[in-house]
C-alpha positions as CSV (number, residue, x, y, z in Angstrom):
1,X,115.9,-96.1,75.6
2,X,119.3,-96.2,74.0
3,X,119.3,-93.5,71.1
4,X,121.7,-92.8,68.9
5,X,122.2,-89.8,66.2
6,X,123.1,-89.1,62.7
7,X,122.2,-85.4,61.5
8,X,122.7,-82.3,60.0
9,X,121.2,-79.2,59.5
10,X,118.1,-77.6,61.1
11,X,116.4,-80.9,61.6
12,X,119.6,-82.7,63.3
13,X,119.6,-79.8,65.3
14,X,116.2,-79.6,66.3
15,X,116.1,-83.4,67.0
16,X,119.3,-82.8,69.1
17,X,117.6,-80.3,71.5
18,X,114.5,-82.7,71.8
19,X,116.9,-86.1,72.9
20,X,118.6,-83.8,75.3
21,X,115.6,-82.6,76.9
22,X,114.0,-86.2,77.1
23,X,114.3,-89.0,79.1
24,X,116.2,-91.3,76.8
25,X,119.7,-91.9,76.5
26,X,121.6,-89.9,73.9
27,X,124.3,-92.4,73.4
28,X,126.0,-90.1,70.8
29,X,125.7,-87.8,68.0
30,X,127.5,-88.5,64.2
31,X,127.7,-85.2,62.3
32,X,130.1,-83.2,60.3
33,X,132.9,-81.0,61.8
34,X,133.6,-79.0,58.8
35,X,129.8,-78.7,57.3
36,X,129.0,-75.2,57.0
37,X,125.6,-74.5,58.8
38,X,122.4,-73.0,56.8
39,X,122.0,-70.7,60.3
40,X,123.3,-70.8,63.8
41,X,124.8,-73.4,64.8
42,X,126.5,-76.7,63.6
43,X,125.2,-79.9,65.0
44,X,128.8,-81.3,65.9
45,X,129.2,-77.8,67.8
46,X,125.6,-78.2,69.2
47,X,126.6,-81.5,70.4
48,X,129.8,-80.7,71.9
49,X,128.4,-77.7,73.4
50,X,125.5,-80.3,75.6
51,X,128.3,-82.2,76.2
52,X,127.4,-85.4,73.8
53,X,130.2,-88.1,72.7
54,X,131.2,-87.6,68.7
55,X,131.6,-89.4,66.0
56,X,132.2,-88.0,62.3
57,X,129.2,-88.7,60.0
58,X,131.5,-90.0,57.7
59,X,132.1,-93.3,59.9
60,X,128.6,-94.3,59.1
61,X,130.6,-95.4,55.5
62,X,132.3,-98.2,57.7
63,X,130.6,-101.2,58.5
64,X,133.3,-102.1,61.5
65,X,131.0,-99.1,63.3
66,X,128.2,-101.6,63.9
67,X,130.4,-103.1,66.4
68,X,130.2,-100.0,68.4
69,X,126.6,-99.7,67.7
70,X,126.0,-103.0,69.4
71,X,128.7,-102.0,72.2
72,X,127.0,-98.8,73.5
73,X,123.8,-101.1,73.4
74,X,121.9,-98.9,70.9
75,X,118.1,-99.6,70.3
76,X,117.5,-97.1,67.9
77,X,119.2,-95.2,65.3
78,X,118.2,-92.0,63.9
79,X,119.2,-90.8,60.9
80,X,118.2,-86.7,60.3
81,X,119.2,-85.2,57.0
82,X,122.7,-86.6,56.8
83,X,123.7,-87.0,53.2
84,X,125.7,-90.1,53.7
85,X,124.8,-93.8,52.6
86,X,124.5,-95.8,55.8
87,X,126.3,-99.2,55.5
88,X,123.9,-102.0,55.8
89,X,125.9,-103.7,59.1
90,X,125.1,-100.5,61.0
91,X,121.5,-99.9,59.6
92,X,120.6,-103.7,61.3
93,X,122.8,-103.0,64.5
94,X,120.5,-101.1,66.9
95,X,117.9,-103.3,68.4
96,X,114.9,-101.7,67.5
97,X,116.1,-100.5,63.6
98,X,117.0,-97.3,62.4
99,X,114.3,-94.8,60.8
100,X,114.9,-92.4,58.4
101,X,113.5,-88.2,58.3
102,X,112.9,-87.9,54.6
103,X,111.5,-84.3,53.5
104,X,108.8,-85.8,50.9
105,X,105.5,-87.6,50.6
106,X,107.2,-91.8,50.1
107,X,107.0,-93.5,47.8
108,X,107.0,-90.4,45.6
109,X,109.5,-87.9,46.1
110,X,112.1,-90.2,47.1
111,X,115.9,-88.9,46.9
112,X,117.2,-85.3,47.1
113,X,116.0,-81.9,47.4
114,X,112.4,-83.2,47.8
115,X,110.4,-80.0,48.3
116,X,111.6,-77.9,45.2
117,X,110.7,-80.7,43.1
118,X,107.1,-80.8,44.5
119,X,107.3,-76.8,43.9
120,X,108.7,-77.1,40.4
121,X,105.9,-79.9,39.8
122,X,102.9,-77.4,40.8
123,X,102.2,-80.2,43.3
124,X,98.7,-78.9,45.6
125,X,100.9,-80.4,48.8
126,X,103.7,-82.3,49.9
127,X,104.9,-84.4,53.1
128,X,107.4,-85.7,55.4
129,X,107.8,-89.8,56.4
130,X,109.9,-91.4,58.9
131,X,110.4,-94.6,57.6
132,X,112.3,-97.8,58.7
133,X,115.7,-98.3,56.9
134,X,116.8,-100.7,54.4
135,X,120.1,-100.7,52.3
136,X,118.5,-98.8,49.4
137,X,117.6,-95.0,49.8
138,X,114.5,-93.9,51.5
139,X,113.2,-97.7,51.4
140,X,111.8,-99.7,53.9
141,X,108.5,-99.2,55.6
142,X,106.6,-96.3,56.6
143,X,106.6,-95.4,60.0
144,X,104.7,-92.2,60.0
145,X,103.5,-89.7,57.5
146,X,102.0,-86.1,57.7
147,X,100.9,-84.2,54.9
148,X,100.1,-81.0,54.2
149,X,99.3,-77.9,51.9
150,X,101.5,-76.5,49.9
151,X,100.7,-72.2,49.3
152,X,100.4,-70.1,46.4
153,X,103.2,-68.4,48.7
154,X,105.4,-70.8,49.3
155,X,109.1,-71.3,48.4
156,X,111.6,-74.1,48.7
157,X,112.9,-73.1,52.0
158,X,109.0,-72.7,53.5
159,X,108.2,-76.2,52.3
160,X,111.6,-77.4,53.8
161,X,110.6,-76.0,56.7
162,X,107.2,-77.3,57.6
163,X,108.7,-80.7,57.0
164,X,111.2,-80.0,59.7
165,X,108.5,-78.9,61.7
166,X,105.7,-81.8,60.9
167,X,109.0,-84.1,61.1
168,X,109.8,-83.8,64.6
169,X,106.0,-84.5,65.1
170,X,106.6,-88.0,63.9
171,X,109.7,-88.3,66.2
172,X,108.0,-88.0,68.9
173,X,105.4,-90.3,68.1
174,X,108.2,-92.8,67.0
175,X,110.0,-92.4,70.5
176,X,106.9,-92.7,72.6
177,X,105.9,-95.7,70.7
178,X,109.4,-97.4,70.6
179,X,109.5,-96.8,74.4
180,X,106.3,-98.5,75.4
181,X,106.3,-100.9,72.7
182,X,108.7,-101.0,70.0
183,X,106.7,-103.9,68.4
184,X,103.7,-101.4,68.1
185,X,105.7,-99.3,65.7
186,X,104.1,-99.0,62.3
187,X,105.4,-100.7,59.3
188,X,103.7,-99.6,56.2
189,X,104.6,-101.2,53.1
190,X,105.8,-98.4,50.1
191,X,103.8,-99.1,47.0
192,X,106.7,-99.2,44.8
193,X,104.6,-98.4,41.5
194,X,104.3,-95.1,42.9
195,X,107.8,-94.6,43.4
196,X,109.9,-92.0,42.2
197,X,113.8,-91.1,42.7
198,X,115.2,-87.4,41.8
199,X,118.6,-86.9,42.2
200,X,120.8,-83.9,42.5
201,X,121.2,-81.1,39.8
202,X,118.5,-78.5,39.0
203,X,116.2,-79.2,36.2
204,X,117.3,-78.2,32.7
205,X,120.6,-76.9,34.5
206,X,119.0,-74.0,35.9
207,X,118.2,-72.4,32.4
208,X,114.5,-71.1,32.1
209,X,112.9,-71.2,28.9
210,X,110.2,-68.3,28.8
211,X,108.1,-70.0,26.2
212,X,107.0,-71.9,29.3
213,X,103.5,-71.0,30.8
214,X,103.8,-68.3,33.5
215,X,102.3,-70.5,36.0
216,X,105.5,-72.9,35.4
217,X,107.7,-69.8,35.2
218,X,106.9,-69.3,39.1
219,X,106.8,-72.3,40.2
220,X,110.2,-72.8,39.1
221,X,111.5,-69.2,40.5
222,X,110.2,-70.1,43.9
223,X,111.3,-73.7,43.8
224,X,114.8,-72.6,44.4
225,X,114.1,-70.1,46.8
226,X,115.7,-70.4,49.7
227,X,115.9,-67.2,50.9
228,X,118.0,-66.2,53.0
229,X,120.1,-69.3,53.0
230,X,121.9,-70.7,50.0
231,X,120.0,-72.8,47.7
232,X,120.7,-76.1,46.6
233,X,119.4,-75.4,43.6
234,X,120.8,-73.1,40.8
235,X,118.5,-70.0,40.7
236,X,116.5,-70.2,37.7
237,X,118.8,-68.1,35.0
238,X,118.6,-66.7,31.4
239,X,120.8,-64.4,29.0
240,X,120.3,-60.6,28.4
241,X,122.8,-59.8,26.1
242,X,126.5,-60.9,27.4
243,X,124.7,-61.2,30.9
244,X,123.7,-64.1,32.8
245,X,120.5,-63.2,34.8
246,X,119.4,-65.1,37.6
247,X,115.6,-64.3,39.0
248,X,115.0,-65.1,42.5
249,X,111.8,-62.8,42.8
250,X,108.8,-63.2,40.4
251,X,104.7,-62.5,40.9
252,X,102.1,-63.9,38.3
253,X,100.1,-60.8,36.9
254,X,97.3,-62.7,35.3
255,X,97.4,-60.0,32.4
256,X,97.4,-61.9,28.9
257,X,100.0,-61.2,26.5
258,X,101.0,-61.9,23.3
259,X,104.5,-60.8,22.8
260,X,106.7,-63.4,22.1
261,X,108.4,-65.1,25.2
262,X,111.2,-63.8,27.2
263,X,110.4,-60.0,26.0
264,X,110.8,-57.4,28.2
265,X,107.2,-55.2,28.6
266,X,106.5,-52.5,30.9
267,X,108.8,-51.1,33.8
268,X,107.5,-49.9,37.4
269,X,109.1,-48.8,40.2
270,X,111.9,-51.3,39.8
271,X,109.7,-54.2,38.8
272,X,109.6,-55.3,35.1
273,X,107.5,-57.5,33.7
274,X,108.7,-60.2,30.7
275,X,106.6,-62.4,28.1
276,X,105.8,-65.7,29.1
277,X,104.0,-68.2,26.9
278,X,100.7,-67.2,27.9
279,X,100.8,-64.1,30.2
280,X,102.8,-61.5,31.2
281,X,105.2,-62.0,34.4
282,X,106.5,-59.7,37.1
283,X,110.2,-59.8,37.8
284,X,111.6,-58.4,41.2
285,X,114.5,-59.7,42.7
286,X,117.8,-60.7,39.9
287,X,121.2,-61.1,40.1
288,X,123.9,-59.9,37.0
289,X,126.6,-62.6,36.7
290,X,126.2,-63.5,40.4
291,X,125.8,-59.8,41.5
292,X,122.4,-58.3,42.8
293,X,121.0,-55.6,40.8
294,X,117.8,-53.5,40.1
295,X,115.7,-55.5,37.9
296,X,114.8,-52.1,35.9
297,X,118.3,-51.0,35.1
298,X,119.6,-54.4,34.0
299,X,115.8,-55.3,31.8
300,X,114.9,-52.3,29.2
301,X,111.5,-52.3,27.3
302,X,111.7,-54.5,24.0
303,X,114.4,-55.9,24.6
304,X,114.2,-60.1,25.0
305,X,115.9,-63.0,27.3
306,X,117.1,-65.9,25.8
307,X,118.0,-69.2,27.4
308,X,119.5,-72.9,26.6
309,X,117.5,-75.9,27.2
């Protein structure tokens, strides 16, 4: 089967290696040259590297593409956390269809950074889908679906990661299917009641109120955690003073408190702990105006955060 590419990232990556270790045709890969990877390698430079042809993700923006699409006799299009909006022309050009890798549980959780809202949301678990495409974003019918639990534990980047690794699951079922029967593939309709869209920014631009319930407090803080890779969220932030602190560490104590919110309580061993709404909460890991800095020396007893919502 003719395959052909679109990806960045870990999961463009990972689906790379798996087409060039199979027995379908890899008629080309469409990436970025100048992305910046999260972590080893590029996909353009992994792709060069096995010795696939090129084209700049960008061109997906063109709808003349499609004719090469149907020149290189394409039957299926795979599209693998690229950012750009694929033309409609080159969405209907492979034989089969295109699908797309979407990090989150469709209908819901459609659009961008997918995980940190589920996080931020105190959702009990998340998923990935593999859906057919249609000109909108992450339309079209479901293909395949995996869900799964979402820890007391984990971050943005964990969750990103288990739909990377539940993802290439479903890519592998979708190839298999599509090569013994690419009428057997499953087209699930999107109940689009249940649909929702978030789009980029962080919630309340990054600023977090401490007259929010602890609970909410962490969520948030590990929502954009992405540790150690950039996030593409803003770290959750508040003023001390003239400073602007940004937490990237906290742990729910379960110890009540009644101080008013965003006070700074007791210090130990570099860890502070500050007033939420309804319980006190531990603060590790901070930066100071973009620097990193020991949560003990930058917090002082009685002293109390402030933030803008």
């Amino acid at each position: 089967m003719n395959v052909l590419l679109v990806g960045e990232e870990s999961a463009g990556a990972q689906t790379l290696k798996l087409l060039a270790n199979s027995n379908h045709r890899l008629v080309g890969v469409m990436a970025s040259p100048t992305r910046k990877s999260t972590g080893g390698m590029t996909v353009w430079r992994l792709a060069e590297k096995l010795g696939c042809l090129t084209w700049p993700a960008e061109s997906v923006k063109d709808p003349a593409f499609a004719e090469v699409i149907r020149a290189e006799e394409v039957e299926l299009l795979l599209n693998v956390h690229s950012l750009f909006v694929i033309k409609p022309e080159i969405v209907a050009a492979p034989r089969w269809g295109s699908f797309n890798l979407h990090p989150g549980p469709l209908p819901r959780y459609a659009g961008l950074n997918a995980p940190s809202w589920a996080i931020y949301r105190g959702e009990r678990s998340h998923g990935v889908t593999l859906h057919r495409m249609l000109a909108g974003i992450d339309t079209g019918t479901i293909a395949y679906q995996t869900l799964f639990d979402i820890e007391e534990s984990d971050t943005g980047f964990s969750v990103s990661a288990n739909c990377v690794k539940y993802g290439m699951e479903l890519i592998r079922k979708l190839l298999e299917t599509a090569a013994e029967n690419p009428h057997a593939i499953p087209a699930i309709e999107q109940d689009i009641n249940r649909r929702e869209y978030f789009g980029k920014g962080t919630p309340e631009d990054g600023w977090l109120a401490w007259s929010r319930p602890a609970r909410e407090i962490f969520n948030f803080v590990r929502a954009a955690d992405y540790s150690p890779f950039p996030s593409p969220w803003r770290n959750p932030r508040s003023r001390s003073g003239d400073r602007e602190v940004a937490f990237l560490k906290v742990v729910l104590t379960g110890r009540p408190c009644d101080a008013a919110p965003g006070t700074i309580g007791r210090s130990d061993g570099g860890q502070v702990w500050v007033a939420g709404a309804d319980e006190w909460v531990e603060v590790g890991r901070l930066t100071v105006n973009g620097q990193s800095a020991n949560a003990a020396e930058v917090l002082k007893p009685g002293d109390r955060l402030e933030w803008k919502c």
